[in-house]
Residue, then its C-alpha position, 0 to 999 in steps of 0.5 A: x601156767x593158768x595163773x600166769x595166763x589170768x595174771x596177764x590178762x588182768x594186766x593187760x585189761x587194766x593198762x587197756x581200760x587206764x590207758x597212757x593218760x592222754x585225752x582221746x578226741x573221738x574226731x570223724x573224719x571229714x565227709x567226701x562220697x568219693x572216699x574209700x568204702x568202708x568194710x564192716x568184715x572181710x571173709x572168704x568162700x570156697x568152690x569146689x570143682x570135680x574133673x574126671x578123667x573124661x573131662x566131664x566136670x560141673x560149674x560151682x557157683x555162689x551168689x550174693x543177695x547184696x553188693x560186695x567186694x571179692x579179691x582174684x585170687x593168686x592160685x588154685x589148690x588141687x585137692x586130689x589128682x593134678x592140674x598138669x597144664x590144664x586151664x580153669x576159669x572164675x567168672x565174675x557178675x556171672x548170670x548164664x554161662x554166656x553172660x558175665x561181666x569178665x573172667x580170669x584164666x589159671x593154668x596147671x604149674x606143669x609144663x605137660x598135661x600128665x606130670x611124671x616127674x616130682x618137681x613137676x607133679x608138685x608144680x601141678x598142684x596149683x593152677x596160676x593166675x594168668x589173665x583176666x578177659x572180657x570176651x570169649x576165646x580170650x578176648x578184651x585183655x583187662x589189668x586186672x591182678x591177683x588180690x585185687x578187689x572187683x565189685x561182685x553185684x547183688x543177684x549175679x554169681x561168681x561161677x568156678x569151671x575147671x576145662x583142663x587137669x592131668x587125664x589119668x586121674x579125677x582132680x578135685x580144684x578149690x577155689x578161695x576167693x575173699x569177701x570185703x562185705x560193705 
């Protein structure tokens, strides 16, 4: 099998390097300021929330020494414990907890706080998209939707906070949020 292996990567470096005999014109494309930017590497990060079943929990956070693009993501993956149909926030430009730019609510796939039923603990793994606002108390309905892409600006924060999850146990929340660096 190795020598299968070597024999087609030696084929398919030589047809990559010969090429199909065209003439390749390395042309840039015309210059405009307005076009789109242009992404040298797309990544991710995780935060990761804890909620006991007090409720207590603390704020996860990254922060980034340079402008960047991140993309809302669709869900929330409960790691231990359910979510039931409780409520997590990201915000975004965050720089206190009263000073961000806008976040985005997602609530527990159950339909009750404590989920008894297979279906709905299964449901409870995740937490949704909802909606994303300006204001507190779910103020200043904005269109933003999953996967789409929102400056994050250098020196501010995106801050993960889990307000909700099923009481009978600790919940442990992931949040994944991918990175267009430019």
């Amino acid at each position: 099998m190795y020598k299968t292996i070597v024999k087609s990567s030696v084929i398919l470096s030589t047809f990559l390097q010969v090429g199909c005999g065209k003439a390749v014109i390395n042309k840039a494309p015309a210059s405009d300021n307005n076009s789109a930017i242009q992404f040298i590497t797309a990544d991710s990060f995780k935060l990761s929330v804890n909620i006991d079943e007090s409720g207590t929990s603390s704020d996860s956070s990254k922060s980034f020494e340079k402008d960047l693009e991140v993309r809302i993501p669709a869900s929330l993956n409960v790691k231990e414990g359910n979510a039931g149909d409780g409520k997590a926030l990201i915000y975004f430009n965050s720089n206190t907890e009263s000073d961000y730019d806008f976040y985005c609510k997602y609530i527990g796939g159950a339909s009750s706080e404590t989920p008894t039923e297979e279906d709905e603990i299964v449901k409870g793994l995740k937490y949704n998209f909802d909606e994303c606002y300006t204001q507190d108390n779910d103020q200043g309905q904005i269109g933003f939707n999953p996967g789409d892409a929102v400056t994050q600006y250098n020196n501010s924060s995106v801050v993960f906070r889990v307000e909700s999850a099923d009481p009978t146990e600790n919940t442990t929340v992931e949040a994944i949020i991918d990175i267009d660096w430019h």
